[in-house]
VOGU-3710 file (C-alpha; in Angstrom, 3 decimals, decimal comma):
1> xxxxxxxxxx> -68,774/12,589/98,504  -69,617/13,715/94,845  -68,743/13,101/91,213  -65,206/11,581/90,785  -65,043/13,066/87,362  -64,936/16,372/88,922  -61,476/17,994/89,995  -60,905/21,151/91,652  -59,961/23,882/89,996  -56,418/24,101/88,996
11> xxxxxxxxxx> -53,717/27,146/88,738  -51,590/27,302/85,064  -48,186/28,041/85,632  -48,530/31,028/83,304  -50,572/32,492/86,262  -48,673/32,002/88,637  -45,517/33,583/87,000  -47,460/36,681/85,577  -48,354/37,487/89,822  -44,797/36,741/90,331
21> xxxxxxxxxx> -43,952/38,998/87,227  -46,425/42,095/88,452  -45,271/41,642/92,184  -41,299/42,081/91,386  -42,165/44,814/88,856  -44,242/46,435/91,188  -41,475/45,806/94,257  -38,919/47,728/92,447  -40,707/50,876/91,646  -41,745/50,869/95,460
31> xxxxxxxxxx> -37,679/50,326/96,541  -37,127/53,531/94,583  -39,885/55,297/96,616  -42,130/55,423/94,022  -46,053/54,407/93,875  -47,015/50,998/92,009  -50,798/49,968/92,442  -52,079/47,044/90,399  -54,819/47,895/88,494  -57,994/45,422/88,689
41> xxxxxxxxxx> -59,683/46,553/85,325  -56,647/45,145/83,160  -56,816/46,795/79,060  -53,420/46,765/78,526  -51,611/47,854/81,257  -51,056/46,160/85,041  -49,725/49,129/86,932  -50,736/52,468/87,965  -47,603/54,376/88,767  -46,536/57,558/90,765
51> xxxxxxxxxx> -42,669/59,246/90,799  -41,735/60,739/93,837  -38,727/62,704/94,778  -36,988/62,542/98,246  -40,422/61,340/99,727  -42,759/63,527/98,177  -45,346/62,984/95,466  -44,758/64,798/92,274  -46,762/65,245/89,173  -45,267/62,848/86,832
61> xxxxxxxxxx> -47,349/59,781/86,713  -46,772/56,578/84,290  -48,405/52,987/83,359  -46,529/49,418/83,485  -47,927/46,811/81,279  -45,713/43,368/82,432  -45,291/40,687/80,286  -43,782/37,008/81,486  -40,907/34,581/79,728  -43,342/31,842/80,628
71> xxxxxxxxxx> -46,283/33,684/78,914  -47,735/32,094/75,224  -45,059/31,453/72,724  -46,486/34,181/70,646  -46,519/36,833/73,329  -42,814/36,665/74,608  -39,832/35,379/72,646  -36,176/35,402/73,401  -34,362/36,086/70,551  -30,887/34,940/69,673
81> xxxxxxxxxx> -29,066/38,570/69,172  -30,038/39,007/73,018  -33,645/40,718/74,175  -37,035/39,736/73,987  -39,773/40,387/71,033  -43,520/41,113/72,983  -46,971/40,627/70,673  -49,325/43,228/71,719  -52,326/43,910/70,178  -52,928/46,475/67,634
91> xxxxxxxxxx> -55,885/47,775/69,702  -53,950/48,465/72,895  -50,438/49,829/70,178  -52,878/52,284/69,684  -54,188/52,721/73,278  -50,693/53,244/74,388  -49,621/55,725/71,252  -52,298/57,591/72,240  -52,548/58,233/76,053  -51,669/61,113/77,924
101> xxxxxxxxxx> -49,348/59,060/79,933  -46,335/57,491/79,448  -47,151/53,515/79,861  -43,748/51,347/79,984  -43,202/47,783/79,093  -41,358/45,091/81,294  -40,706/41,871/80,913  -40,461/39,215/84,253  -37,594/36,423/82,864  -38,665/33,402/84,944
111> xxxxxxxxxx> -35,330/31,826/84,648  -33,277/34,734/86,148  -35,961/36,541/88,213  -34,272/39,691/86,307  -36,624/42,689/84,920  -35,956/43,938/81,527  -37,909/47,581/79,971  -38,889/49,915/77,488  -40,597/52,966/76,942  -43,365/51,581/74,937
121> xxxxxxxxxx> -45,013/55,014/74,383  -42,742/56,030/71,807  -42,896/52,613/70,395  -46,126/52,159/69,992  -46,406/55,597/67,970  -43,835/54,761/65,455  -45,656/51,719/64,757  -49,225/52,812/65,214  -48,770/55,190/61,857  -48,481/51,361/59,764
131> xxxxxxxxxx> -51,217/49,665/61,447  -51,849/46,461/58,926  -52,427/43,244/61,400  -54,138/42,151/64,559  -50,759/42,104/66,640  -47,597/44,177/66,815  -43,638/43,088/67,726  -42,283/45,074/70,458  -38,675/45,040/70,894  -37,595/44,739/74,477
141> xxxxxxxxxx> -33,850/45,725/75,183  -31,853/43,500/77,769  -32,081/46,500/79,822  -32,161/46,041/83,460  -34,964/47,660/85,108  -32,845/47,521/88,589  -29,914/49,944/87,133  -32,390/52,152/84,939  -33,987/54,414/87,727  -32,532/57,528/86,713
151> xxxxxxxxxx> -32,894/56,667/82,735  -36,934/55,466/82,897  -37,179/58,938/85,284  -35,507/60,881/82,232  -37,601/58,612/79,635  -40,777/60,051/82,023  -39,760/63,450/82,262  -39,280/63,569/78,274  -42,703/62,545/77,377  -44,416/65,261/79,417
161> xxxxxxxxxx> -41,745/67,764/77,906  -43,050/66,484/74,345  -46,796/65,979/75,610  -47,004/69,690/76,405  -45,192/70,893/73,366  -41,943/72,725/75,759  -39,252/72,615/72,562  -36,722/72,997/75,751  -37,633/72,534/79,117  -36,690/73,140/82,198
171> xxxxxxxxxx> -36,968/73,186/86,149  -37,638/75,755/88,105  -38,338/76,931/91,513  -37,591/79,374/94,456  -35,538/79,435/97,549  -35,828/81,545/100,691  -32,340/80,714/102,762  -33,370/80,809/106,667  -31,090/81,081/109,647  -31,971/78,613/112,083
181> xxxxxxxxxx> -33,189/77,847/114,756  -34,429/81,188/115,681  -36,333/81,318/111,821  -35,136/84,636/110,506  -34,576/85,173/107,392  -31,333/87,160/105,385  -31,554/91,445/105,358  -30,785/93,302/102,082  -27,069/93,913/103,239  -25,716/90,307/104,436
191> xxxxxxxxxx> -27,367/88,537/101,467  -25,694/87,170/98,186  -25,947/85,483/94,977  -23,882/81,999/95,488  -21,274/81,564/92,950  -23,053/78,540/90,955  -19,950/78,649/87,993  -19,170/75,034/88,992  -22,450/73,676/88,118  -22,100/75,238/84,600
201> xxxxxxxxxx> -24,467/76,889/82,375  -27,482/74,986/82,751  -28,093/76,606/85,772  -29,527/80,044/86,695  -29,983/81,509/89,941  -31,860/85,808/90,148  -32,945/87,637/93,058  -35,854/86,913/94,503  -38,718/88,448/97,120  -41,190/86,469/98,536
211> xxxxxxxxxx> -44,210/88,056/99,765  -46,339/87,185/102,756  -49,373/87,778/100,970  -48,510/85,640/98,139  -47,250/82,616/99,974  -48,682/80,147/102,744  -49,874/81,723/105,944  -47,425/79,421/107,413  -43,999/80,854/105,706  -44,816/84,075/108,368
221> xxxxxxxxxx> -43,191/82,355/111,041  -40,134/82,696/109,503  -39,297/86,868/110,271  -38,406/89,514/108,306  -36,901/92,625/109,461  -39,166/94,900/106,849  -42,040/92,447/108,289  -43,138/92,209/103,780  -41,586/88,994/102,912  -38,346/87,299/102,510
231> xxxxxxxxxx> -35,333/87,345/99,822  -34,571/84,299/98,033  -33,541/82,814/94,796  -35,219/82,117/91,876  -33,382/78,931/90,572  -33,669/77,643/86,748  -32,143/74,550/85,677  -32,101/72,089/82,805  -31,684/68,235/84,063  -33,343/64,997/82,567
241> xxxxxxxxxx> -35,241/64,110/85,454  -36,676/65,906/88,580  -33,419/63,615/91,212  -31,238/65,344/89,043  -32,792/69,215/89,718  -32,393/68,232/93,431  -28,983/67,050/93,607  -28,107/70,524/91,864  -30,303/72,200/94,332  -28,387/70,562/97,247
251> xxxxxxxxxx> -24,882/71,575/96,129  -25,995/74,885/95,746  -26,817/74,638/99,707  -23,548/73,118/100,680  -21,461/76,153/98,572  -23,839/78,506/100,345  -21,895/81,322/102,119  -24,389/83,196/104,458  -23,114/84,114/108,351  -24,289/81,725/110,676
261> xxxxxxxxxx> -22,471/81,761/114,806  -21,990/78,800/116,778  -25,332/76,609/116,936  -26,839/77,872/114,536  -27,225/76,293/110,789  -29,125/76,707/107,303  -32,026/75,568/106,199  -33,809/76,382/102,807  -37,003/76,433/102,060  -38,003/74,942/98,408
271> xxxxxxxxxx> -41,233/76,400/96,646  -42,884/73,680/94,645  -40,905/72,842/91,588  -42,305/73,962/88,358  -41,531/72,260/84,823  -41,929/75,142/81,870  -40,880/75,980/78,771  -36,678/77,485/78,776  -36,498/81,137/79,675  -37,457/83,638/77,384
281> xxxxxxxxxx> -40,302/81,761/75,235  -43,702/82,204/76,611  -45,866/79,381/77,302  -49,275/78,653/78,555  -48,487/75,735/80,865  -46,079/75,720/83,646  -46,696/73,006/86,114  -46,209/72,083/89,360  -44,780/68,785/89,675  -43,717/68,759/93,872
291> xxxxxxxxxx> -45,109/70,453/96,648  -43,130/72,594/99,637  -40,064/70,968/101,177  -37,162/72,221/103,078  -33,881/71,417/103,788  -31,138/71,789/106,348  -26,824/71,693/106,022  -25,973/69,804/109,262  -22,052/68,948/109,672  -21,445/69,649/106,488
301> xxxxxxxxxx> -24,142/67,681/104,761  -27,276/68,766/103,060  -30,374/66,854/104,792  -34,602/66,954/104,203  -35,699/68,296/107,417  -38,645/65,714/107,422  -36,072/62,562/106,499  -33,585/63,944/109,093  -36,604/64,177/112,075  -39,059/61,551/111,441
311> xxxxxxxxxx> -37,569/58,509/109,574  -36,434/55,997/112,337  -33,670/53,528/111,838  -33,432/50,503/109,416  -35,697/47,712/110,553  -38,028/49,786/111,828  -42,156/49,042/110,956  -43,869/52,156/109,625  -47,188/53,079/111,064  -49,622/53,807/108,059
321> xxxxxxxxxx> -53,061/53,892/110,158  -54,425/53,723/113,446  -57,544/51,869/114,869  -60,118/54,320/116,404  -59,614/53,290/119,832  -55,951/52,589/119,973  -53,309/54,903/121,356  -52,599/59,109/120,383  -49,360/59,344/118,062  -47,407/58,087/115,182
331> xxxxxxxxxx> -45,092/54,919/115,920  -43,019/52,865/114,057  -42,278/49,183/115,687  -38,976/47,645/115,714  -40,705/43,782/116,086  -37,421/42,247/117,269  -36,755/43,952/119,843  -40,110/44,566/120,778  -39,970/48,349/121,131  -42,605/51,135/119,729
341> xxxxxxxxxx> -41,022/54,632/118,670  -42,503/57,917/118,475  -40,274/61,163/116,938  -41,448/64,914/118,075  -39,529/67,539/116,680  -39,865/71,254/117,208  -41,952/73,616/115,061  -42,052/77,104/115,126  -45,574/78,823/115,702  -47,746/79,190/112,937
351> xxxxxxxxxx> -50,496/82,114/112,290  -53,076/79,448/111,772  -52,012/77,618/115,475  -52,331/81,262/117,431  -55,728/81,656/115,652  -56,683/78,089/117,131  -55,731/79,254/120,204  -57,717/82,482/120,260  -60,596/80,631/119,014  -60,196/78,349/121,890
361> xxxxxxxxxx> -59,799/81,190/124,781  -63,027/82,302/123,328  -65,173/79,525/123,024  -64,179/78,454/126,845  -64,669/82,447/128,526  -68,187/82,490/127,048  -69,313/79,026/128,065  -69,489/80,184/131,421  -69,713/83,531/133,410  -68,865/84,672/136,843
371> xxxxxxxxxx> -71,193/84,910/139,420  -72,291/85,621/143,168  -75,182/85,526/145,045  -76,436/85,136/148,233  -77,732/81,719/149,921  -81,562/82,448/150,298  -81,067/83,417/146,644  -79,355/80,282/145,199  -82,736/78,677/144,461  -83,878/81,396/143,017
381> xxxxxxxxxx> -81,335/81,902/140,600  -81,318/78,807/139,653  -84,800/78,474/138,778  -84,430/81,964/136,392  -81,737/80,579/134,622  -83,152/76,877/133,756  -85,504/78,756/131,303  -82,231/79,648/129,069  -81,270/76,522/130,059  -78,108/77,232/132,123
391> xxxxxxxxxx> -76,667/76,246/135,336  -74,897/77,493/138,324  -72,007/75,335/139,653  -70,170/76,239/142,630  -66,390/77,069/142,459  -64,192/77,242/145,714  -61,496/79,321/144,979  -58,667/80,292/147,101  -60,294/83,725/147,889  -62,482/83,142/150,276
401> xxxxxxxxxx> -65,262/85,986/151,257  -65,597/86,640/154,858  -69,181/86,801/154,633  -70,153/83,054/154,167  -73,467/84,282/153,186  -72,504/84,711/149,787  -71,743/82,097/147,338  -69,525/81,878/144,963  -69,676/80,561/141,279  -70,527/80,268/137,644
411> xxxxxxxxxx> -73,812/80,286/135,371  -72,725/78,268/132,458  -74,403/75,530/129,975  -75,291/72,113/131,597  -72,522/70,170/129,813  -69,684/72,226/130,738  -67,644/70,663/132,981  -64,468/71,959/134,046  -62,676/69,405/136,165  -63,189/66,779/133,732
421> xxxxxxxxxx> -61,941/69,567/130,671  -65,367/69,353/128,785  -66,329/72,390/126,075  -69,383/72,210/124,381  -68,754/74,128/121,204  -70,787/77,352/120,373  -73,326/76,080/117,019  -73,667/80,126/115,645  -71,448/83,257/114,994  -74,011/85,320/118,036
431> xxxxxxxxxx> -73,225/82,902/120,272  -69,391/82,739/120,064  -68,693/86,654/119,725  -71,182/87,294/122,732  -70,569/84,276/124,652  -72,937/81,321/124,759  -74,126/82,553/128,342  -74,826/85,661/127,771  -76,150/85,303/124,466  -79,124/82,858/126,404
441> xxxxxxxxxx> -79,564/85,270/129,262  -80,132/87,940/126,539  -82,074/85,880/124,452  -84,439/85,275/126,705  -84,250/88,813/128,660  -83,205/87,336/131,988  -80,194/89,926/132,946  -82,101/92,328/134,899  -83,465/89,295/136,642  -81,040/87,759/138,098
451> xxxxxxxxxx> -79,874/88,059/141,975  -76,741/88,340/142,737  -74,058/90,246/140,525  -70,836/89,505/138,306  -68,166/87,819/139,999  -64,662/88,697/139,546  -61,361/87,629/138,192  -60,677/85,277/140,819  -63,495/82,955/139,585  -62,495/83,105/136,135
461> xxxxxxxxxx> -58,827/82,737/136,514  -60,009/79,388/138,879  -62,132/78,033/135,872  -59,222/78,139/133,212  -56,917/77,125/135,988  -58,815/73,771/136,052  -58,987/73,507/132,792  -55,337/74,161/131,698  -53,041/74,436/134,479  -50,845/77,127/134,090
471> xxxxxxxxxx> -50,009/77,057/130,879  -53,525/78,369/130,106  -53,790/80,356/126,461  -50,407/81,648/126,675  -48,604/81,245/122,532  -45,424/79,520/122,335  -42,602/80,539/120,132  -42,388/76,985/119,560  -44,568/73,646/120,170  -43,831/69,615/119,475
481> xxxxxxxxxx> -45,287/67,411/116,349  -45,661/64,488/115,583  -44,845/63,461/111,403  -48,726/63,827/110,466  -48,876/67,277/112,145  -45,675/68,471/109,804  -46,236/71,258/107,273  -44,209/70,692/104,502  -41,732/73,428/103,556  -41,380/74,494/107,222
491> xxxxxxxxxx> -38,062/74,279/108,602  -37,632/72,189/111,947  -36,011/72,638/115,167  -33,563/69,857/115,772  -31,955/70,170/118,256  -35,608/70,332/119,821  -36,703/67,035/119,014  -37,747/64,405/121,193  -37,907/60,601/120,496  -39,743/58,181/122,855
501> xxxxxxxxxx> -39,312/54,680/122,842  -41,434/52,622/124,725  -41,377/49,135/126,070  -44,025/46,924/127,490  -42,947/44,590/130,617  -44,671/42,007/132,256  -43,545/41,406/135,936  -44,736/39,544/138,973  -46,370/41,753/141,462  -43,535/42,695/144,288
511> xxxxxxxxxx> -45,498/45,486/146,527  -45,972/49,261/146,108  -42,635/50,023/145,594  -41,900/47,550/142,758  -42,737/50,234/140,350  -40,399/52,264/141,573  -37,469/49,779/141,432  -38,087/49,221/137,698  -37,920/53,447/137,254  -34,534/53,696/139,097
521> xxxxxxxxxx> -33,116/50,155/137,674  -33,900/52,052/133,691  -32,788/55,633/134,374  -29,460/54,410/136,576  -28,469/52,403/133,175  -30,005/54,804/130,434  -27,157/57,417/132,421  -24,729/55,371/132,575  -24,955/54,490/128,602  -25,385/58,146/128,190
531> xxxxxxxxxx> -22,469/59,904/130,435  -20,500/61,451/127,818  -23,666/62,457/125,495  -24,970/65,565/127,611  -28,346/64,344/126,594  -31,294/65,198/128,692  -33,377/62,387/128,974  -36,833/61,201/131,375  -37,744/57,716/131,714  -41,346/57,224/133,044
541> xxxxxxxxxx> -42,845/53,905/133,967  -46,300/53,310/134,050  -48,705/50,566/135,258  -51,442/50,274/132,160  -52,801/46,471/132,959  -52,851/44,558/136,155  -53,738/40,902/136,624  -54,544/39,231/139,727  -50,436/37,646/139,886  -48,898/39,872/137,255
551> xxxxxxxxxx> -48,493/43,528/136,446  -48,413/45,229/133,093  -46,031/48,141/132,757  -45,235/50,573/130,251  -41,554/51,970/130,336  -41,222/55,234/127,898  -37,692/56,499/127,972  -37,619/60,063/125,990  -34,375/61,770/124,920  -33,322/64,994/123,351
561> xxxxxxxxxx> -32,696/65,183/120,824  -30,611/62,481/119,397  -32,547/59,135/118,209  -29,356/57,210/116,673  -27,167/58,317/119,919  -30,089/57,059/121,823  -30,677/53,867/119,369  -26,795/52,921/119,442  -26,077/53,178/122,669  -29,229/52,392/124,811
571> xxxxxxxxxx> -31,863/50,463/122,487  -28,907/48,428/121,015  -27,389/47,597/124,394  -31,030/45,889/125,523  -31,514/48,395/127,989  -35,224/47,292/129,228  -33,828/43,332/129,612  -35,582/42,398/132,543  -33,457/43,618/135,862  -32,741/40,745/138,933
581> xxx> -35,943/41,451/140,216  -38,114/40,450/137,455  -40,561/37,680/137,593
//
């Protein structure tokens, strides 16, 4: 079988605890909400690091070298008067004194599975002014890495403050208060300043005006009465860390005063946070460290719209991707009880989405073009319009000519197919703003040509009913997303949301009217665990396999707009168990 000499390779247990090490280091950072990537090309530092705030990705980013207790004698000591002592080269001491990015160093204790920090940055530039050996000591604190969020975030903060030369910094940021859920914003004569005396002086709160034509196009949908902008604040705070600037943020929401009758509630929308130099100095730099968000008080609690419609309960599996051929939407799993959810809450109508839909009226009205004509001319028309390379389908509308001579229908392109909803899309700016039909027939100088004449609006209106019902082009106030469609910094609808949980069964086939059974079995209990809610709800059932002795089905149960009444009460209680009359 080979040389007995030779043994397979073998693991030290120094390897093994530096994973462990990296993996728990990286673990906590990631239970905070924060970003922790392992970094393959390793010159003195394991992890590449990202703070984010309430969800959202902000502009303070960090390093994490991690050391282990079971690492060389000469790289990690305990020492008697409590800590750890770390030997790091003089080249990377440098490395570190030197970046524009705070790098930390942990250390993994093997024996405790505890993690212990410190900044190293600062460190390593005290030291890196005496340079005289190959190594340096690091002293590492018994500092607990699991109770030091809010210090390392401070420690973070502090470096970029020094980094950028800010002698004192500070947060800062605007707020536009809206009245939901009708999105209108505050007049001149019922807005205020809030009283912000109990968060003391390191806070500062002005007068602000938002303009439309210096904000997102998506910050119109909330109205003005002067149809300029909005009024907001312009909020200044010092804090050590950007959690800090938030939580000051929030209780200035909850002390907030504004008018607001029964149903309706707060939100506030929060420009991206800025970190500058103290009022009054000028300075060259002002960042932004957070994008948009927006926040809501609900029963007397101060809630991030996106946390409050989108984040399912506890247990729940995250989508992060979807495979090219699998299902529409955005659904998080729940694996023990074998149930899929997808959250759609209410948005209010964008500029951008009414453009969409203007574009889309017009690309489908000049992909085709009324038409009638006689029958000893059909073949003739036809023939005149295959050199632009068009065709003439027939449409049988509800208004029927008396003379059955004539026929009735539309020259369009080839691949436009109405019944099955199929657009081509125009390829140049002369075809869309003319119409792809017309711009052929011209093209080619065919108009003149052609028997027959234009048809009228009862051919047209047919077309787009085929294509989209009756809703056809007509802009909603509002309209449902999913969590990737959500802009961030809008304000959502609650009370409009809709969650859908869905539920796969597998039954033996029972007849036609099985599937029927298993609807009024789910929506007889889902009311019953529902009767004092007021909750509207639909249950649908669908078949989506079938097998030559068992059927497939898919039971969705939506609700509105409640997901932990709907969790508690219906999910919780097993709800899709299998009913009597289940294989």
């Amino acid at each position: 079988m080979g040389n007995s000499l030779v043994s397979a390779p073998s693991r030290p247990e120094a390897h093994r605890v530096g994973d462990v090490g990296e993996t728990s280091v990286a673990l906590q950072f990631k239970r905070w909400g924060w970003t922790a990537d392992l970094i393959e090309s390793d010159y003195g530092e394991d992890l590449d690091c990202t703070v984010f705030v309430n969800g959202k990705k902000t502009a303070f980013h960090f390093r994490c070298q991690v050391k282990s207790t079971s690492s060389n004698k000469s790289q990690v000591r305990r020492l008697k008067s409590g800590g750890f002592s770390v030997s790091v080269g003089s080249s990377v001491c440098l490395s570190w004194a030197e970046s524009f990015y705070p790098v930390i160093l942990a250390v993994y204790d093997d024996l405790t599975g505890k993690i212990y920090w410190e900044d190293a940055t600062q460190l390593a530039r005290n030291k890196a002014r005496n340079l005289k050996s190959q190594t340096v000591s690091f002293r590492v604190r018994s500092r607990e890495l699991i109770l030091s969020q809010e210090q390392l975030a401070s420690d973070i903060s502090r470096f970029y403050s020094n980094i950028l030369n800010l002698s004192s910094s500070e947060y800062t940021c605007c707020v536009v208060p809206v009245l939901m859920p009708k999105m209108r914003s505050y007049s001149h004569f019922d807005f205020y300043i809030p009283n912000t005396e109990i968060l003391g002086d390191s806070l500062q709160l002005d007068l602000s005006f938002v303009s439309y034509e210096h904000s997102p196009s998506w910050i119109t949908a909330v109205k003005a009465m002067d149809g300029k902008g909005l009024l907001g604040w312009d909020i200044k705070a010092t804090a050590n860390n950007l959690d800090q600037f938030f939580e000051k943020l929030q209780k200035i929401f909850l002390r907030t005063e504004l008018s607001a009758k029964e149903n309706e509630w707060l939100a506030f929308i929060v420009s991206p946070v800025k970190f500058q130099e103290k009022s009054g100095t000028n300075h060259f730099w002002a960042k932004d460290l957070t994008g948009w968000s927006s926040y809501s008080v609900i029963d007397g609690t101060c809630v991030s719209d996106f946390n409050y419609s989108f984040l399912t309960p506890d247990g729940f599996l995250q989508q992060i991707a979807r495979h090219a051929r699998s299902w529409e939407g955005v659904y998080s799993v729940d694996t023990k009880l074998d149930i899929a959810v997808q959250v759609y809450s209410e948005q209010a109508t964008t500029p951008a989405y009414r453009e969409f839909l203007d574009r889309q009226r017009q690309q489908t009205l000049g992909k085709f073009l009324p038409w009638i004509c006689r029958n000893e001319d059909l073949t003739e028309l036809t023939d005149i319009i295959k050199n632009a390379d068009l065709a003439f389908k027939v449409c049988e509308t509800d208004d029927v000519s008396n003379d059955s001579n004539w026929i009735k229908g539309i020259i369009c392109l080839p691949l436009f197919y109405p019944g099955e909803g199929v657009i081509p899309q125009s390829k140049t700016w002369d075809e869309l703003e003319r119409g792809d039909v017309i711009h052929r027939l011209l093209e080619h100088d065919l108009f003149d040509t052609l028997p027959g004449e234009r048809g009228g609006e009862d051919i047209a209106n047919f077309v787009m009913q085929v294509l989209y019902g009756d809703r056809e082009f007509d802009v909603p106030d509002k309209f449902l997303i999913d969590e990737s469609k959500y802009i961030e910094g809008m304000p959502l609808e609650h009370s409009g949301r809709w969650v859908l949980f869905q539920k796969f069964i597998y039954a033996e086939k029972r007849g036609n009217s099985f599937q029927k059974k298993v609807q009024s079995f789910i929506e007889k209990k889902v009311e019953k665990l529902l009767a004092d809610e007021n909750t509207e709800f639909d249950v649908l059932i669908e078949v989506v396999e079938t097998f030559p002795e068992e059927l497939v089905l898919c039971t969705t149960v939506s609700i509105k707009p409640s997901l932990s009444v709907f969790f508690n009460r219906v999910v919780q209680k097993n709800c899709f168990k299998q009913p009597p009359y289940y294989a």
